[in-house]
C-alpha atoms as an extended CHARMM CRD file, in Angstrom:
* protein
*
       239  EXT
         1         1  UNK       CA             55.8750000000      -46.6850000000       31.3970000000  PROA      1               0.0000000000
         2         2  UNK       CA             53.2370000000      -48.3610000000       29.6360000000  PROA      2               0.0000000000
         3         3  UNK       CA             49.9420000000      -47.9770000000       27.3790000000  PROA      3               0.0000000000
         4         4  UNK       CA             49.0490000000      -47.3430000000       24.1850000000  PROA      4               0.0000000000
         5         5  UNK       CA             49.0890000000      -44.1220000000       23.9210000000  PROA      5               0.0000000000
         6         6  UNK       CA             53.1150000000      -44.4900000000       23.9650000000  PROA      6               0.0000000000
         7         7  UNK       CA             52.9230000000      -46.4600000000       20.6460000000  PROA      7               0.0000000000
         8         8  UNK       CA             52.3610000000      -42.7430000000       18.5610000000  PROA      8               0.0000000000
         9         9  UNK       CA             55.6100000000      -41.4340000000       20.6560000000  PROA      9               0.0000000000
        10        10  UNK       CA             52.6250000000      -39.2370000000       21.9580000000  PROA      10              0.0000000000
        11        11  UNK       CA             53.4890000000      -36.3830000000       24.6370000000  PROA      11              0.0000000000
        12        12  UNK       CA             52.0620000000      -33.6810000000       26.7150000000  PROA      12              0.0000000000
        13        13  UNK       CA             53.3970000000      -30.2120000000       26.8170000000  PROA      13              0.0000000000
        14        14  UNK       CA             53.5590000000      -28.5800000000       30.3410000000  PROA      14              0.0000000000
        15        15  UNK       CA             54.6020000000      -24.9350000000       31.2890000000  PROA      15              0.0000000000
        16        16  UNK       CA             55.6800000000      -23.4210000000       34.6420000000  PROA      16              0.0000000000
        17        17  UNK       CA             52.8540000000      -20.6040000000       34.2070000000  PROA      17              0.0000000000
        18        18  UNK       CA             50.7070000000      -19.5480000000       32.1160000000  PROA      18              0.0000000000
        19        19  UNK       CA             52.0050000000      -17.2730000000       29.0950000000  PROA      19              0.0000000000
        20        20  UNK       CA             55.6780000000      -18.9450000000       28.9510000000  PROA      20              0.0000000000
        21        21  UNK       CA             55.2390000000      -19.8410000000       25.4670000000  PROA      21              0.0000000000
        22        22  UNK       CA             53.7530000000      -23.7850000000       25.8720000000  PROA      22              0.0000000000
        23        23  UNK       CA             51.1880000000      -22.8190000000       22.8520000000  PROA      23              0.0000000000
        24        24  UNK       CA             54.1440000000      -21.7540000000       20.4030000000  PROA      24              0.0000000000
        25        25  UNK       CA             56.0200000000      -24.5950000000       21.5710000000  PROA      25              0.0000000000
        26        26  UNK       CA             53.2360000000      -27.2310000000       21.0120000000  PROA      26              0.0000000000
        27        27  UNK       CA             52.3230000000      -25.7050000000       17.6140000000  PROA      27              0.0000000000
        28        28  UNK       CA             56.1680000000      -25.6010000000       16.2000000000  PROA      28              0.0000000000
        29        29  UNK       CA             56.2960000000      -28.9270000000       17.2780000000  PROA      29              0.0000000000
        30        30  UNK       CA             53.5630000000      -30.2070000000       15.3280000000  PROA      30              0.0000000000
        31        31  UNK       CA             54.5280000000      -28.2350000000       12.5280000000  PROA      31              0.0000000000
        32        32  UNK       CA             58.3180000000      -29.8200000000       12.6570000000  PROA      32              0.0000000000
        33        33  UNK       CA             56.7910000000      -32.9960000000       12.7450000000  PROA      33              0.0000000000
        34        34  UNK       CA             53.9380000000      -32.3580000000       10.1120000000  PROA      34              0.0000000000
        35        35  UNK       CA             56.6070000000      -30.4090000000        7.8340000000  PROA      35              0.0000000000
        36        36  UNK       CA             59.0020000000      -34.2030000000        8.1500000000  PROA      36              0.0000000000
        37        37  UNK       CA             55.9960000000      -36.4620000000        7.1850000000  PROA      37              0.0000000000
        38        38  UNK       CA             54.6950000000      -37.5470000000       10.4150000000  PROA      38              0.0000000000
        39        39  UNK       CA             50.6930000000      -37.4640000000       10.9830000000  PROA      39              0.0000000000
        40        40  UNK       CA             50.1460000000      -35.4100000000       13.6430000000  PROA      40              0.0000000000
        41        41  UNK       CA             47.0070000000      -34.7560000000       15.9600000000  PROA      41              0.0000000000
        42        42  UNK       CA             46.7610000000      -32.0430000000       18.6790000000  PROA      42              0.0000000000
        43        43  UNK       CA             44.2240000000      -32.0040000000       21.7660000000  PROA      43              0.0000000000
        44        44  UNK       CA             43.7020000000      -29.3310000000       24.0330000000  PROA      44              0.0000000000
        45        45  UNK       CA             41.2200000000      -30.5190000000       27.5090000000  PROA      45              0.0000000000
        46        46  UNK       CA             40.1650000000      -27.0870000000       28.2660000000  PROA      46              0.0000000000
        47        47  UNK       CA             40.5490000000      -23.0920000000       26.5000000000  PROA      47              0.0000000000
        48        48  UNK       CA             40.4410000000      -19.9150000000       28.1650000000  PROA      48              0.0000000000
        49        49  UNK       CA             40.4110000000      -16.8000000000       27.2660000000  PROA      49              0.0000000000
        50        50  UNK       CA             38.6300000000      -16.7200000000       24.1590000000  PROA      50              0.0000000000
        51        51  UNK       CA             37.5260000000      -13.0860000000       24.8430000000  PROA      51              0.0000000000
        52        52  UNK       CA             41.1640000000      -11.6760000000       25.6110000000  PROA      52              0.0000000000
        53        53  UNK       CA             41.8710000000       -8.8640000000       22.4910000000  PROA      53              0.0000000000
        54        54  UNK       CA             43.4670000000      -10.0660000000       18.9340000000  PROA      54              0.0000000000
        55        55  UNK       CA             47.0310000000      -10.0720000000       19.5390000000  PROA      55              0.0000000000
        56        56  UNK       CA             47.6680000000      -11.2540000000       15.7400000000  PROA      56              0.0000000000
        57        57  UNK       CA             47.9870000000      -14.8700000000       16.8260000000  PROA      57              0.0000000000
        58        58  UNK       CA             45.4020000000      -17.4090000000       16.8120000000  PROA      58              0.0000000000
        59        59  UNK       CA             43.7190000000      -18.4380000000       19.8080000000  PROA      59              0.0000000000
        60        60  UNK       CA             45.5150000000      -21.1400000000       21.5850000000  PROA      60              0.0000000000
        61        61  UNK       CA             43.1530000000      -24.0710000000       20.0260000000  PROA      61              0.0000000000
        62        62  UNK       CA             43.0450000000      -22.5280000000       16.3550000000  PROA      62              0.0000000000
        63        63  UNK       CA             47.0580000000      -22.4140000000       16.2470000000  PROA      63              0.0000000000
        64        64  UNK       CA             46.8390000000      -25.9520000000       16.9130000000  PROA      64              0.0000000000
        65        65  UNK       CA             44.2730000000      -26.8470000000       14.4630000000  PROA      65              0.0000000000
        66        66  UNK       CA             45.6020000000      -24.6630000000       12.2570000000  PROA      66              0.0000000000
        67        67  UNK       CA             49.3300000000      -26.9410000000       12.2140000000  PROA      67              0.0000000000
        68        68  UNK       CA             48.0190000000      -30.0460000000       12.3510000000  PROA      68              0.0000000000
        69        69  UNK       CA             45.4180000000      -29.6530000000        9.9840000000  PROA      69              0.0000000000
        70        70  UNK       CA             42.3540000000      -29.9520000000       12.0390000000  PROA      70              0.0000000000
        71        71  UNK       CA             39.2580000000      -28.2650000000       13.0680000000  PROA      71              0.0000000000
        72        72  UNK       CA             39.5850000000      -26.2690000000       15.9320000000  PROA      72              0.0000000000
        73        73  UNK       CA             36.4490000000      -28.5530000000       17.2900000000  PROA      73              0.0000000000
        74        74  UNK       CA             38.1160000000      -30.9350000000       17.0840000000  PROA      74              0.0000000000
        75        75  UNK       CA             41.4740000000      -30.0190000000       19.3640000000  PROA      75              0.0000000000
        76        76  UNK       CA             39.1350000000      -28.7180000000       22.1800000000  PROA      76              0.0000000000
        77        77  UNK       CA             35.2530000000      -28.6350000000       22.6890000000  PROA      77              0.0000000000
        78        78  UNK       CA             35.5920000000      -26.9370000000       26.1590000000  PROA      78              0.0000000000
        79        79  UNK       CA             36.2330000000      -23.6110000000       25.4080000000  PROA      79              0.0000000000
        80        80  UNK       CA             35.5970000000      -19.9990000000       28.1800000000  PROA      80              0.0000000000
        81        81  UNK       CA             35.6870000000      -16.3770000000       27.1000000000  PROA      81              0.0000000000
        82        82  UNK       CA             37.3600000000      -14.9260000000       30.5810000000  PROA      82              0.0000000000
        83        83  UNK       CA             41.2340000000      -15.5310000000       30.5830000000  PROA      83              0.0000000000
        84        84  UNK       CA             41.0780000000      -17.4630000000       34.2040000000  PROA      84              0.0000000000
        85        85  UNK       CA             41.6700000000      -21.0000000000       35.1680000000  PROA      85              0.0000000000
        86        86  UNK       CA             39.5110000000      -23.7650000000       33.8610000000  PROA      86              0.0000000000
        87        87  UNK       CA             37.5930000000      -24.4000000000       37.2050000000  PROA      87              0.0000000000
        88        88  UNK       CA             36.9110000000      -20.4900000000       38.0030000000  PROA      88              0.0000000000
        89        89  UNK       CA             36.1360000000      -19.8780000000       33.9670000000  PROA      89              0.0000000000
        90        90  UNK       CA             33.4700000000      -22.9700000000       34.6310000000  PROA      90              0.0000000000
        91        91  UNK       CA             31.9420000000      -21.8330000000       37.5240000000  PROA      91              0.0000000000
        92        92  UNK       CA             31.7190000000      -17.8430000000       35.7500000000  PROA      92              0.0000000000
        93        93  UNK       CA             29.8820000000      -19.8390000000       32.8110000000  PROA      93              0.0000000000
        94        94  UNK       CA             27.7880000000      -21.5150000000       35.3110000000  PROA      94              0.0000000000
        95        95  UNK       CA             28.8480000000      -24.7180000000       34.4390000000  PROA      95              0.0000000000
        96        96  UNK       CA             30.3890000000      -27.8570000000       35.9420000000  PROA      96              0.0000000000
        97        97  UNK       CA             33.3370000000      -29.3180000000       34.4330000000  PROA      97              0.0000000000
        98        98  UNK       CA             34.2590000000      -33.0610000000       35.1830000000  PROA      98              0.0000000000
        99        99  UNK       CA             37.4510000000      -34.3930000000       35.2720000000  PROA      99              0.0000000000
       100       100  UNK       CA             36.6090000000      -37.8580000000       34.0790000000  PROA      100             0.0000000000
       101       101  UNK       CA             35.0640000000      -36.3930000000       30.9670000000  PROA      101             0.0000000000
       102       102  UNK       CA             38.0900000000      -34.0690000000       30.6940000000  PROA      102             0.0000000000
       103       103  UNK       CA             40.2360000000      -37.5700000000       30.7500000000  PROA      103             0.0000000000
       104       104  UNK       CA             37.8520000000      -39.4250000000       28.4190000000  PROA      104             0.0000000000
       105       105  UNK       CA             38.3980000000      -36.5330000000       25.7750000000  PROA      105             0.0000000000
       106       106  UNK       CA             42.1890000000      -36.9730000000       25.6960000000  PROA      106             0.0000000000
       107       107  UNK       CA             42.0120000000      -40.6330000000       25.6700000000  PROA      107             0.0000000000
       108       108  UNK       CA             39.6100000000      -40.6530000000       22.7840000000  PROA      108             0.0000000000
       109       109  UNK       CA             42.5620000000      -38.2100000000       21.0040000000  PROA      109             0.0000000000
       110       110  UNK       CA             45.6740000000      -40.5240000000       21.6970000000  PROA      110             0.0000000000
       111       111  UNK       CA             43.3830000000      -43.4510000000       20.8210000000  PROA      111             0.0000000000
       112       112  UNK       CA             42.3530000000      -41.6510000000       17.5510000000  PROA      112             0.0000000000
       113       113  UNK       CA             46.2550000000      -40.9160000000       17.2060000000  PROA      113             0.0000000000
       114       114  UNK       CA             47.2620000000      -44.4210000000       17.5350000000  PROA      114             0.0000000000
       115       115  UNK       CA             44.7370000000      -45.8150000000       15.2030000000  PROA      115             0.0000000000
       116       116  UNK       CA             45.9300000000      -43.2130000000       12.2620000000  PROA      116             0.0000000000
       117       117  UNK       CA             49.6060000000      -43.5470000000       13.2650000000  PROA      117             0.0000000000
       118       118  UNK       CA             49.8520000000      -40.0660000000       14.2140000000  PROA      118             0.0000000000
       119       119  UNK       CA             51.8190000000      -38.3910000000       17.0210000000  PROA      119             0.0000000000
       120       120  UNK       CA             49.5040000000      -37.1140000000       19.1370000000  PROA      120             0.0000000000
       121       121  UNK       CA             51.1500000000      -33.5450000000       21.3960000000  PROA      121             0.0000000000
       122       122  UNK       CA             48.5130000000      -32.7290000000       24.0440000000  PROA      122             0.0000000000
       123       123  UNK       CA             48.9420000000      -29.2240000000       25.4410000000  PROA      123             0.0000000000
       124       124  UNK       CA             48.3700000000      -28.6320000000       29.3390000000  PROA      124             0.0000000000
       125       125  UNK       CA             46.6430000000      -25.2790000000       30.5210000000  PROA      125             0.0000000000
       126       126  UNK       CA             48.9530000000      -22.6680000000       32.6010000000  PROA      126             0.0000000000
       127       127  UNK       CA             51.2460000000      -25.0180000000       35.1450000000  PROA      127             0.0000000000
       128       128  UNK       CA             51.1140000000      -28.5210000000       36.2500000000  PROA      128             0.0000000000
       129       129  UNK       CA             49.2740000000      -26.9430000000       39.5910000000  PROA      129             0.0000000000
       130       130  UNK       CA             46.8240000000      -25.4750000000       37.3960000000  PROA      130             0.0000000000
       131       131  UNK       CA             43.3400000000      -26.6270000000       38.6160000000  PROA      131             0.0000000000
       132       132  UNK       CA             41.2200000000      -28.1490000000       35.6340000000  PROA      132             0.0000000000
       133       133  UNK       CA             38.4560000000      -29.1440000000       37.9340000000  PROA      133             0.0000000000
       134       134  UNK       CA             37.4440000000      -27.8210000000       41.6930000000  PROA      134             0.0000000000
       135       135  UNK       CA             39.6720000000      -30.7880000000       42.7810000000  PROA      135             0.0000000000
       136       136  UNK       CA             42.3710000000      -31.9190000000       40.2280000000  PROA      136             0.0000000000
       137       137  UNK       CA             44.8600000000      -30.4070000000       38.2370000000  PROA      137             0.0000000000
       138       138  UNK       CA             47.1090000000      -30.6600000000       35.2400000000  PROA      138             0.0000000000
       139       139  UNK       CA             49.2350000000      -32.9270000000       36.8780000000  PROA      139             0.0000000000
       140       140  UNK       CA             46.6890000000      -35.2740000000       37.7830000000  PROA      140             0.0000000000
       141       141  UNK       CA             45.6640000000      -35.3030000000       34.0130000000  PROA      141             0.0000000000
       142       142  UNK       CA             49.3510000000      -35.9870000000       32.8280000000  PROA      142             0.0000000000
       143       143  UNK       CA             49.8420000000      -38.4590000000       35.6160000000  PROA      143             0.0000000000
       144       144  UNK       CA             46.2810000000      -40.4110000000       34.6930000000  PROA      144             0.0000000000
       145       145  UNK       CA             47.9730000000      -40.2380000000       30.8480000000  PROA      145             0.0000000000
       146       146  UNK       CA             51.2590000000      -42.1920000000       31.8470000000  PROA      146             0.0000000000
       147       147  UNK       CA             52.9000000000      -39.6450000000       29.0580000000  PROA      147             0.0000000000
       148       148  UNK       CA             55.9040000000      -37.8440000000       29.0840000000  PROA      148             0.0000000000
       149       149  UNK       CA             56.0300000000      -34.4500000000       29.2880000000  PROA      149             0.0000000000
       150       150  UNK       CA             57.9290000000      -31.3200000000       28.1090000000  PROA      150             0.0000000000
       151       151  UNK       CA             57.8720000000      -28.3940000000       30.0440000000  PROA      151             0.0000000000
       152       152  UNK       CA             58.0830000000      -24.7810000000       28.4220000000  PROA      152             0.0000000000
       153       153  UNK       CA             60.1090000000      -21.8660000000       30.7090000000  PROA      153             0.0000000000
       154       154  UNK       CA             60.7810000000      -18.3110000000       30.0180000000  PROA      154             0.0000000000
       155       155  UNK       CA             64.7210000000      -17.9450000000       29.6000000000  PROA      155             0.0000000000
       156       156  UNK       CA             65.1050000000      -14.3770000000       32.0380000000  PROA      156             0.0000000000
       157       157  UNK       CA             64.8480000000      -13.7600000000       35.9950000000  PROA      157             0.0000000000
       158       158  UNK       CA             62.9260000000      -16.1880000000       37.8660000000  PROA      158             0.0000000000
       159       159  UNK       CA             63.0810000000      -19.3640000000       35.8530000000  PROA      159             0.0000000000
       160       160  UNK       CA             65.3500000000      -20.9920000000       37.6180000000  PROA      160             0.0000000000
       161       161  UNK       CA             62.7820000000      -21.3170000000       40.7390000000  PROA      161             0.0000000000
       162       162  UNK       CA             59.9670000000      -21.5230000000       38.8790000000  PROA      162             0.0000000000
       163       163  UNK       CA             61.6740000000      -24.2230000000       36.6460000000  PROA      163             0.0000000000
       164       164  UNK       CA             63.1550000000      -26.8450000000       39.5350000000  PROA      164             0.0000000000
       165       165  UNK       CA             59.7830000000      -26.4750000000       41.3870000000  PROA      165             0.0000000000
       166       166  UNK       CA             57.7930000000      -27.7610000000       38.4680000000  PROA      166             0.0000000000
       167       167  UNK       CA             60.1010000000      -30.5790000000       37.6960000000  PROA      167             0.0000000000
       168       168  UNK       CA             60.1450000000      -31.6840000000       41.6440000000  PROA      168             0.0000000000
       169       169  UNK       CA             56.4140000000      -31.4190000000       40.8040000000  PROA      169             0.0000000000
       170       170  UNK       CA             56.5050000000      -33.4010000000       37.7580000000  PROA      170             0.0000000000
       171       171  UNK       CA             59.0090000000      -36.0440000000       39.4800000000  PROA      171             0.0000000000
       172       172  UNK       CA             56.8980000000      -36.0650000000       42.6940000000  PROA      172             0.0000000000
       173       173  UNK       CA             53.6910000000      -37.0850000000       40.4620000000  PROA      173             0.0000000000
       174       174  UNK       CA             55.2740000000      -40.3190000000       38.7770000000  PROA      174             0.0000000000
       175       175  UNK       CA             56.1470000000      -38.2950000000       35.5830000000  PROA      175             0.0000000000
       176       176  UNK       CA             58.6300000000      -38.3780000000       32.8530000000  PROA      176             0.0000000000
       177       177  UNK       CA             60.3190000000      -35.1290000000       32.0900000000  PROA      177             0.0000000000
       178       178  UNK       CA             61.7170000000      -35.1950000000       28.1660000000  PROA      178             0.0000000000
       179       179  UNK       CA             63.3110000000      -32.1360000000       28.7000000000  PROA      179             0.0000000000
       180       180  UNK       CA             62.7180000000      -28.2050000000       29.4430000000  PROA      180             0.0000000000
       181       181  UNK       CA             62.1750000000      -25.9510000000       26.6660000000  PROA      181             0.0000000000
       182       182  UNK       CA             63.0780000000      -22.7510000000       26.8230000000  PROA      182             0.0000000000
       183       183  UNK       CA             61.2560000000      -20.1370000000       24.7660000000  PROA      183             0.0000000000
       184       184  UNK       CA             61.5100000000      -17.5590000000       23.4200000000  PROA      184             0.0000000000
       185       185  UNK       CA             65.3940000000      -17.5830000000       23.4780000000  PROA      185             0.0000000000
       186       186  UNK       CA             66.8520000000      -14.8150000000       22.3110000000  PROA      186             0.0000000000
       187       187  UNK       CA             69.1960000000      -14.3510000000       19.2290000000  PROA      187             0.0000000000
       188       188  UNK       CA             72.4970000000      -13.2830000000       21.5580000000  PROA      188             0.0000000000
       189       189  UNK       CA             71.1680000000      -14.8300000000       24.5640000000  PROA      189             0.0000000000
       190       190  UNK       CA             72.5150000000      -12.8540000000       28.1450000000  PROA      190             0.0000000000
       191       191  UNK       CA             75.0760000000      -13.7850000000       30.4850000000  PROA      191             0.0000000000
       192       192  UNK       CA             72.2510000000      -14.5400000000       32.8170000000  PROA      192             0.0000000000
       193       193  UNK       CA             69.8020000000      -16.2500000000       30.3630000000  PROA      193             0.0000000000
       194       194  UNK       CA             73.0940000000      -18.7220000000       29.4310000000  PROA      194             0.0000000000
       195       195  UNK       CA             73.5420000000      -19.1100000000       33.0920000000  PROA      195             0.0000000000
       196       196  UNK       CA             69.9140000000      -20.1110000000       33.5380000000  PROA      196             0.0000000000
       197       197  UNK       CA             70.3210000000      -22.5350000000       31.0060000000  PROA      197             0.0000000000
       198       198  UNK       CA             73.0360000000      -24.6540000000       32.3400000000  PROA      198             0.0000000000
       199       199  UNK       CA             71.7790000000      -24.4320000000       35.9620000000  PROA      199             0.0000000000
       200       200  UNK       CA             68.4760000000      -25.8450000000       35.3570000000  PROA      200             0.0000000000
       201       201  UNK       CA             70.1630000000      -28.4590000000       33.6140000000  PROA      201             0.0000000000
       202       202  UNK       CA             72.4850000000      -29.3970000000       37.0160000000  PROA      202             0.0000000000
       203       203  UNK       CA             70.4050000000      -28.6330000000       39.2050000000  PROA      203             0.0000000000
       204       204  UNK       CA             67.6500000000      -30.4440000000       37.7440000000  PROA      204             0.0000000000
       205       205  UNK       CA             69.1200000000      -33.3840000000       35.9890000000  PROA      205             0.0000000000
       206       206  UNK       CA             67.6840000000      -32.4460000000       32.5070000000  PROA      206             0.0000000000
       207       207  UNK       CA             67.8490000000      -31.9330000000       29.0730000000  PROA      207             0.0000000000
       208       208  UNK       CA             67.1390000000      -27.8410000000       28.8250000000  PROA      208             0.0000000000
       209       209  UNK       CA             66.9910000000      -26.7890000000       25.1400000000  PROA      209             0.0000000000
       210       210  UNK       CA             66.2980000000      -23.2430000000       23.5180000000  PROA      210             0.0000000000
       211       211  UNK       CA             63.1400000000      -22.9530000000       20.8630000000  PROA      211             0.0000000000
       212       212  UNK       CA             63.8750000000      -19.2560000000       18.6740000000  PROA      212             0.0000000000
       213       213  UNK       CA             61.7950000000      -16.4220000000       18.6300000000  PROA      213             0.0000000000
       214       214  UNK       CA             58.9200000000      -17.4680000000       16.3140000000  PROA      214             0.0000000000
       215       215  UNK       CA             57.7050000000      -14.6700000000       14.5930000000  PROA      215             0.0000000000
       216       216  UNK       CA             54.8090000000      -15.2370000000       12.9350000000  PROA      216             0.0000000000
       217       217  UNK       CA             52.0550000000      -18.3720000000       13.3600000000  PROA      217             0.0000000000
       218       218  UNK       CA             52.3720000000      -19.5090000000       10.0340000000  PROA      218             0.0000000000
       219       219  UNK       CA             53.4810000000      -23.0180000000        9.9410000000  PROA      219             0.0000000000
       220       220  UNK       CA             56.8010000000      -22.6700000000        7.9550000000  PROA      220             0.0000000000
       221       221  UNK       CA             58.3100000000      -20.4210000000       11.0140000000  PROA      221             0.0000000000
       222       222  UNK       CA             56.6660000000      -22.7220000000       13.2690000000  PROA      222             0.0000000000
       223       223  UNK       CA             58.4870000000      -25.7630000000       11.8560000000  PROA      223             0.0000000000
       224       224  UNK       CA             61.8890000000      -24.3460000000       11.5030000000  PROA      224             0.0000000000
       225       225  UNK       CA             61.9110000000      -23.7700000000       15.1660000000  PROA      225             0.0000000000
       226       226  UNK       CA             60.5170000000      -26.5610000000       15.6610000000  PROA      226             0.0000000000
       227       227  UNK       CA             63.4150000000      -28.2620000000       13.9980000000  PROA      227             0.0000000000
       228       228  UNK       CA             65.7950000000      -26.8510000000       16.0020000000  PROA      228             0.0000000000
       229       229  UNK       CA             64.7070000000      -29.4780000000       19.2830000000  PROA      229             0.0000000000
       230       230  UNK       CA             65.9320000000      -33.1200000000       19.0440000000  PROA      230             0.0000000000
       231       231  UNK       CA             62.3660000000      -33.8050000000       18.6740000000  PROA      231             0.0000000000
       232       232  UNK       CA             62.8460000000      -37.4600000000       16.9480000000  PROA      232             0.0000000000
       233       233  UNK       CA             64.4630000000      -38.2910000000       19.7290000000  PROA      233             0.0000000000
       234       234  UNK       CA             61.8020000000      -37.0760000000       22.3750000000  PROA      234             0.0000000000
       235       235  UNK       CA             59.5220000000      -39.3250000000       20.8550000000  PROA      235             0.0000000000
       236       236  UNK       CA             61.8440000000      -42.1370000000       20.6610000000  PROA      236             0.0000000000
       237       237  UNK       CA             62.4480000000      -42.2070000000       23.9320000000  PROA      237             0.0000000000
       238       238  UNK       CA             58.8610000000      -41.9620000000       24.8590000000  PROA      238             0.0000000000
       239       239  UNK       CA             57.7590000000      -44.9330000000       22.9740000000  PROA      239             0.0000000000
C-alpha cells in the first residue's frame, strides 16, 4: 500500500453501524496520541444529526475538534440537522453532495497532516455500506484513500455477524483491516461478550481488542482508554 498519506501512520475509523461507538473510539484515539506528543489532525467527510437532543456529549465533529485541538470547521464543513444517512440528509436539505469533493476534502486533511507531521484519524459515517453520495459509499471513500482501517463493534448479541460481514466487506474492497475494536467493553465482560471476542478473532483472522467504558468526553478519560489499544503499533504498521 502506497501514498503519502501513509507517511503520518494516518488511518480511517470504520464501524459496523451506526451508534457502535466509532466517534468515542476516534476521539480516545486522538487524545492517546495527543496526550504522548504526537500532532494529531481529525477529518470527518460528512455530519448528521446535528438536530438529535443533547445527550451530554459533543456532537460527533466537536468531540473531534475538541481532542485534537481544532475548530470544529475545520474537521467537517458538511454538516445535516436530521440523524439519516449523508445522501438522504442531502437530498432533505435540498442539496447535492459530490463524492469527488467529499474525496478532495479528506485529501486536503491527510495532505495538511503530512505537511505538519501529524497523524491524521479520519472517521467514516455509520458502516462501510453507508451511502455518502446517491452512488458511493464509505467503502469507496476508504478504498479511494489506500488507508487502513479500524473497525469499531458493539461487544453483545449480534456482533459476531455484523462483525465478519464488514471485514469480508472491507477485504472484498482492497482494504487493510488494523484490527476490530470493541467498545464499550464492559468492566467484567460476559461469558458471551468473551466468546465474541475470540471468535471474531478466528473466524476473521484479526486483531479484536476491547476500548473501556469512557465516561465522560473530556480528553484525559478519552486518552486513558485510548492507551489501552496498541495504538503505536497500528500506525507502525500502516506506514
Amino acid at each position: 500500500m502506497t501514498g503519502s498519506a501513509l507517511v503520518t501512520g494516518s488511518m480511517l475509523v470504520t464501524a459496523t453501524d451506526t451508534g457502535v461507538g466509532k466517534t468515542v473510539l476516534s476521539a480516545s484515539l486522538l487524545a492517546a496520541i495527543a496526550a504522548a506528543g504526537k500532532p494529531v489532525r481529525a477529518h470527518k467527510p460528512v455530519v448528521t444529526g446535528t438536530e438529535e437532543p443533547d445527550t451530554g456529549w459533543p456532537k460527533d465533529h466537536e468531540l473531534l475538534a475538541q481532542v485534537a485541538r481544532m475548530d470544529p470547521h475545520e474537521v467537517t464543513r458538511v454538516c445535516f440537522g436530521p440523524a439519516v444517512s449523508p445522501h438522504l440528509a442531502a437530498e432533505l436539505a435540498g442539496v447535492q453532495l459530490d463524492f469527488d469533493d467529499l474525496l478532495a476534502a479528506a485529501h486536503a486533511a491527510l495532505a495538511t497532516a503530512t505537511e505538519r507531521e501529524q497523524v491524521c484519524v479520519i472517521e467514516g459515517v455509520g458502516g462501510l455500506l453507508t451511502p455518502l453520495t446517491a452512488n458511493h459509499t464509505v467503502c469507496d471513500l476508504a478504498a479511494a484513500l489506500h488507508l487502513p482501517v479500524l473497525v469499531a463493534a458493539r461487544p453483545g448479541l449480534g456482533t459476531i455477524n455484523h462483525t465478519l460481514l464488514t471485514l469480508s466487506c472491507a477485504r472484498a474492497a482492497g482494504l487493510t483491516v488494523c484490527a476490530v475494536v470493541l467498545t464499550p467493553w464492559p468492566d467484567q465482560p460476559s461469558t458471551m461478550e468473551r466468546s465474541n471476542l475470540t471468535t471474531i478473532a478466528r473466524m476473521g483472522s484479526v486483531e479484536v481488542a476491547p476500548l473501556p467504558f469512557v465516561a465522560s468526553p473530556q480528553s484525559a478519560p478519552l486518552a486513558r482508554a485510548g492507551d489501552t489499544l496498541p495504538w503505536r503499533r497500528w500506525l507502525a504498521a500502516g506506514t
